[in-house]
C-alpha positions as CSV (number, residue, x, y, z in Angstrom):
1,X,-33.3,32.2,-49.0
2,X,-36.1,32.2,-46.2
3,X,-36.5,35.7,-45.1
4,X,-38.4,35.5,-41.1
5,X,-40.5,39.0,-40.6
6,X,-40.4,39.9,-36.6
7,X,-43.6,39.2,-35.6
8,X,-42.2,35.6,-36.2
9,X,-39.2,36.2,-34.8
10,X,-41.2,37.7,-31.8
11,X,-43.4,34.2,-31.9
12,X,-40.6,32.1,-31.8
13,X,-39.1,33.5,-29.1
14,X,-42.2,33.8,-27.1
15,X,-42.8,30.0,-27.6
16,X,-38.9,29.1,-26.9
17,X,-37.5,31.5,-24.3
18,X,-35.0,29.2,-22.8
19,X,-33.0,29.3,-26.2
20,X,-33.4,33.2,-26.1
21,X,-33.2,34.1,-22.7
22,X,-30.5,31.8,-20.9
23,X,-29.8,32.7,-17.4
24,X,-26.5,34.1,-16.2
25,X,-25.1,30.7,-15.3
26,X,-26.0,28.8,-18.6
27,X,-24.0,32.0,-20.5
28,X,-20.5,32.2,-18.1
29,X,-21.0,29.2,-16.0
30,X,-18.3,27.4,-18.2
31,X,-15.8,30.4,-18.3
32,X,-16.3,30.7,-14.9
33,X,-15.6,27.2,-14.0
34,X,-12.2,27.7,-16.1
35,X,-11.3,30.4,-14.0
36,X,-11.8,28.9,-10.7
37,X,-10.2,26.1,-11.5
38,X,-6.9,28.3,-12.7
39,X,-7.1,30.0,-9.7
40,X,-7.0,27.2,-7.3
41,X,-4.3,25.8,-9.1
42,X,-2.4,28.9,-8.6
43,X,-3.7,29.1,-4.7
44,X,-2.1,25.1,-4.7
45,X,0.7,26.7,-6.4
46,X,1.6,29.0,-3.8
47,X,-0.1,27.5,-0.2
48,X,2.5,23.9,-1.3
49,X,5.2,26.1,-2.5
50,X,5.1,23.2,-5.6
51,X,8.6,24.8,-7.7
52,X,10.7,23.8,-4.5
53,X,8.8,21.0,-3.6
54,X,8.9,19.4,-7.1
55,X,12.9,20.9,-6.7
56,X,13.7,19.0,-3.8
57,X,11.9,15.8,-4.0
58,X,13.6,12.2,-3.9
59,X,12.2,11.1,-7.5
60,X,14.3,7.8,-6.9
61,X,11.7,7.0,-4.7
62,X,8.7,7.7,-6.7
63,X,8.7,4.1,-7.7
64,X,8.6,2.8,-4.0
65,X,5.4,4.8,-3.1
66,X,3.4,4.3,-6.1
67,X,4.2,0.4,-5.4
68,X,2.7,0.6,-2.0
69,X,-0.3,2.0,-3.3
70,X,-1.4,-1.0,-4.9
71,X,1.0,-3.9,-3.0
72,X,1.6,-5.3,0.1
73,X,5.0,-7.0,1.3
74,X,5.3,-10.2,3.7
75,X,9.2,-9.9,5.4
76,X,9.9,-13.5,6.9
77,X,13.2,-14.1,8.7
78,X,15.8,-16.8,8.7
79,X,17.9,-16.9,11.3
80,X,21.0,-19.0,11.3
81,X,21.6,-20.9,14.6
82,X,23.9,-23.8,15.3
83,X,20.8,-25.8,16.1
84,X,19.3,-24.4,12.4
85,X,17.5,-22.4,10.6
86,X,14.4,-20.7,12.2
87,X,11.7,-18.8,10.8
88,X,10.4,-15.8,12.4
89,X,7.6,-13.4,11.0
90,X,6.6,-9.4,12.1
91,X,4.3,-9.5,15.1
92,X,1.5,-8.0,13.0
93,X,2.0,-10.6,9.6
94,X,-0.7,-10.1,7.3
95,X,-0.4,-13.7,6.7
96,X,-1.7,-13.9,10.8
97,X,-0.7,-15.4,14.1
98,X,0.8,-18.8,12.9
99,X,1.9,-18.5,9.5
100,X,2.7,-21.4,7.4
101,X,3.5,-20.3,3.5
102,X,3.1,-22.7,0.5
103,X,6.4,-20.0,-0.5
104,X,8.4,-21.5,1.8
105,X,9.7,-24.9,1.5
106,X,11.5,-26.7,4.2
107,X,13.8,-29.4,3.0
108,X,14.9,-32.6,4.2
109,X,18.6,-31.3,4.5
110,X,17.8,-28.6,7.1
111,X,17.8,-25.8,4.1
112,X,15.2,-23.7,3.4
113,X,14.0,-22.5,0.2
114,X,11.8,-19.3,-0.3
115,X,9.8,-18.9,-3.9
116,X,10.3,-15.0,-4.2
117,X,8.6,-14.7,-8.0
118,X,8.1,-18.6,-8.8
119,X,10.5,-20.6,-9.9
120,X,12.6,-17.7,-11.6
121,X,13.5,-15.4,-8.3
122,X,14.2,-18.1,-5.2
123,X,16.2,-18.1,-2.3
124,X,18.2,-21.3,-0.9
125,X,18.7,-20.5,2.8
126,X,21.5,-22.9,4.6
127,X,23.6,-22.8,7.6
128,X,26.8,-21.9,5.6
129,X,25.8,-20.6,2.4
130,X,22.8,-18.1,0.7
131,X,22.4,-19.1,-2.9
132,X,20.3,-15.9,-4.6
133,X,18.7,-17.1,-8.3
134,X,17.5,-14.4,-10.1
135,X,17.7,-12.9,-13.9
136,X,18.6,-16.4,-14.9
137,X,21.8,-16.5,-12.6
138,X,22.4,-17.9,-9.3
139,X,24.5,-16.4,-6.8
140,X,26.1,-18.5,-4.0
141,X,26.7,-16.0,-1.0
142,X,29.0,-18.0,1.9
143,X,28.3,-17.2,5.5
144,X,30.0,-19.4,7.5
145,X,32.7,-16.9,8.0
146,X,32.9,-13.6,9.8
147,X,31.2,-11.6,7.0
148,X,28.5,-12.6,4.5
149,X,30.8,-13.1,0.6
150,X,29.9,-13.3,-2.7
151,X,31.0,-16.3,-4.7
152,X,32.1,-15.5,-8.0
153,X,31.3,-12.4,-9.9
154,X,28.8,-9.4,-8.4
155,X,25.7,-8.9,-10.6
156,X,24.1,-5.2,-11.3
157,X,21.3,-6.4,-9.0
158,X,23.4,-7.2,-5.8
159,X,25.3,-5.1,-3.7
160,X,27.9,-5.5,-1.4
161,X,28.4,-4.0,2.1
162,X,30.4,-4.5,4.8
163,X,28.3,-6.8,7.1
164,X,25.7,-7.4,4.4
165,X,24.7,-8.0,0.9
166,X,21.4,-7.1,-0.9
167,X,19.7,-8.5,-3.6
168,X,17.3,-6.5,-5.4
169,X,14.7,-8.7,-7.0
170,X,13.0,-5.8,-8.6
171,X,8.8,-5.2,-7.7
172,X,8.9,-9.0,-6.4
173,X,11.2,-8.2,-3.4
174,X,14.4,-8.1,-1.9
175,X,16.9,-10.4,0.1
176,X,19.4,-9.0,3.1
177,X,21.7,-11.3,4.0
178,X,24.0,-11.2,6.4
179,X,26.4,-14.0,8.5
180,X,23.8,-15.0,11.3
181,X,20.0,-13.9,9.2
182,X,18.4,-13.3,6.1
183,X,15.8,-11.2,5.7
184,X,13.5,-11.8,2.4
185,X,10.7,-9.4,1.4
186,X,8.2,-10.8,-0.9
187,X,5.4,-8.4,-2.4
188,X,2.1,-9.0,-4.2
189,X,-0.2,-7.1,-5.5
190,X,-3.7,-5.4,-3.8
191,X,-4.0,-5.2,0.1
192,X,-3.6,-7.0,2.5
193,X,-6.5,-8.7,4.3
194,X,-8.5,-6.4,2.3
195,X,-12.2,-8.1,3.4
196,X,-11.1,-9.8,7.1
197,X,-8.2,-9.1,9.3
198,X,-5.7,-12.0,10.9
199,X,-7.9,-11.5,14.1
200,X,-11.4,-12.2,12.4
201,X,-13.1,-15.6,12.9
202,X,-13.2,-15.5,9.3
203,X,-10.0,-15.3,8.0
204,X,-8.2,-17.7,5.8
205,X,-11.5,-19.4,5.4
206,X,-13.0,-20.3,1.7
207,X,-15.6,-17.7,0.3
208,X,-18.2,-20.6,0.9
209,X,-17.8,-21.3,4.7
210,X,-17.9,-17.3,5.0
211,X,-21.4,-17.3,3.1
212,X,-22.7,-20.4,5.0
213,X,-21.3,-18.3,8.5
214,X,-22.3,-14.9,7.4
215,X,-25.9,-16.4,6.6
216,X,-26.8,-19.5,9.1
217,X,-23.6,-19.7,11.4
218,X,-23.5,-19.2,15.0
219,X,-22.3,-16.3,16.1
220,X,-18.7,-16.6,16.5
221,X,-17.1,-14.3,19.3
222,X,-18.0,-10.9,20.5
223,X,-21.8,-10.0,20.1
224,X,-20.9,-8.3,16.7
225,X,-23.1,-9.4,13.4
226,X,-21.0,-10.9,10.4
227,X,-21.9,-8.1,8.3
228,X,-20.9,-5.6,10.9
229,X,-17.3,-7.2,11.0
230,X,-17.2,-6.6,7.3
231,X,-18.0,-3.0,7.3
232,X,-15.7,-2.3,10.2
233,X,-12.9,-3.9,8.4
234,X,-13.5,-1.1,5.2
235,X,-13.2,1.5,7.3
236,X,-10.0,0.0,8.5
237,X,-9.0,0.0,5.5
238,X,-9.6,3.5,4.7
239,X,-7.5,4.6,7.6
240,X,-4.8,2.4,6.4
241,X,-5.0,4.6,3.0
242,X,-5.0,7.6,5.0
243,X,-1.9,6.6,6.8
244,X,-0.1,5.4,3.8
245,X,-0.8,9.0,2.4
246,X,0.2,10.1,6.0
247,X,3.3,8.6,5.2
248,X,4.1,9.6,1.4
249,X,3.0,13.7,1.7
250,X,5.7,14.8,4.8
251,X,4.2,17.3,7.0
252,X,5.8,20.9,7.9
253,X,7.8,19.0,10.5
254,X,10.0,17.2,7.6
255,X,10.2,20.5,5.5
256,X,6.8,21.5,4.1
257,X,7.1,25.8,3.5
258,X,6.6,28.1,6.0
259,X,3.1,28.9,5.2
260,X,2.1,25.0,4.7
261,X,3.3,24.7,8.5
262,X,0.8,26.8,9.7
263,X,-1.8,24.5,9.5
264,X,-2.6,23.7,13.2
265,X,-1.6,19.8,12.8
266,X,-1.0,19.3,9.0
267,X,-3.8,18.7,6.3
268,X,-2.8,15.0,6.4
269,X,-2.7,14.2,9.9
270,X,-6.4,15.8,10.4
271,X,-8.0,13.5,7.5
272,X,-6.1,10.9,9.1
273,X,-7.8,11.4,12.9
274,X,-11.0,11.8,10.8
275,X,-10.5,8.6,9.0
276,X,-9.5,6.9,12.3
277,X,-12.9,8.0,14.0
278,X,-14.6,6.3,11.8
279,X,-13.0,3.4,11.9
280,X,-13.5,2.8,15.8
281,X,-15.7,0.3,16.7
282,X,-19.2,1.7,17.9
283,X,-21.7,0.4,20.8
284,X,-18.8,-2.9,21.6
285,X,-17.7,-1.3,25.2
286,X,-14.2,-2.9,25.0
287,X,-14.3,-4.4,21.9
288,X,-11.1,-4.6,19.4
289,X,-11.3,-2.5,15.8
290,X,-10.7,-5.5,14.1
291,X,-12.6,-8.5,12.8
């Protein structure tokens, strides 16, 4: 065994003193990094009052939240008129101003048929009777009469009500039908208009025509460059994930603890103002947030 005298030992830690002499943050800054990070989780613990939230919370609707996270939902409506069937959209559709679906088919009969998940989860929309297919069965709901009925047996997936009948189609969607509309939410997957807004020159518009615009095109509307419509629309984006966490994380209003309410406007609703700020269109006197 090699036996080191101490003027070597001395030598050696005269020629390394950063292995002999470590500072005071190299020796405790990983202990103390534990305990700062035990004691904020206790602070969290206590400022959220987390035992009665976690208590108290709807964990049926877990699943809804995390899907819209990471989905979006398009909600056209049918409405049954002696004159037909018309289809209406929301004001703000992500699909724009003038939608026209490849998801909805018109037939030659009058009917309409709506592809919920392909060919597996449709609706048949006509002026007497809903016809539901989904889980390999199809489910004929008449509504010529005074209340929307189911024809034959009720699957687990439908329920019955009074003036309406819903169909849950699982993360795809859902259909409400009733005797004079039916409603049909169809999701997918990301977010909406993620890159260009239904307002932007660009929208609906194939990636090349947006590179040929972005890089030789004249300029399109207001005196805003391409790339400055791109950047404005991320930041609208942020707000809308701000909003949508707005929306999850209720504020002291809808039962947050007493000492979470005295925050002067809730934690959420400042990082959302923040958020919008940012997202505000600068130096366009006038001009709209979007694209």
């Amino acid at each position: 065994m090699t036996v080191i005298d101490a003027n070597r030992m001395h030598e050696i830690e005269q020629r390394y003193p950063e292995y002999f002499k470590r500072s005071f943050q190299q020796r405790f800054g990983g202990l103390m990094a534990v305990i700062a990070t035990l004691v904020y989780a206790l602070y969290a613990t206590w400022f959220f009052d987390l035992p009665k939230l976690l208590a108290d919370a709807h964990w049926e609707r877990v699943g809804l939240y995390l899907s819209q996270w990471v989905s979006y939902d398009v909600q056209p409506e049918f409405r049954i008129g002696d004159d037909g069937i018309a289809v209406k959209y929301p004001r703000f559709s992500p699909l724009g101003d003038d939608p026209h679906p490849n998801w909805v088919i018109n037939n030659p009969d009058g009917s309409v048929t709506v592809s919920v998940s392909g060919t597996g989860r449709t609706v048949a929309v006509s002026k007497t009777e809903t016809t539901v297919t989904a889980r390999g069965v199809s489910v004929p709901v008449e509504v010529s009469s005074g209340a929307p009925k189911v024809i034959g047996p009720v699957p687990s997936w439908m329920t019955v009500y009074d003036d309406n009948v819903l169909a849950d189609l699982g993360f795809a969607g859902d259909v409400s039908i009733s005797v004079d509309r039916v409603k049909v939410r169809k999701r997918f997957l990301g977010w909406a208009n993620f890159v260009f807004d239904t307002q932007s020159p660009f929208f609906d518009k194939p990636v090349g025509e947006v590179l040929s615009l972005i890089v030789s095109g004249p300029e399109l509307t207001r005196p805003i460059q391409p790339v400055a419509r791109i950047r404005q629309c991320l930041e609208q984006q942020r707000l809308a994930a701000w909003r949508r966490l707005d929306q999850a994380v209720p504020d002291h209003r809808h039962g947050l603890p007493r000492h979470a309410a005295r925050r002067p406007a809730g934690l959420s609703a400042g990082l959302l103002r923040r958020a919008q700020h940012h997202a505000e269109p600068r130096g366009q006197p006038g001009a709209e947030a979007s694209l």
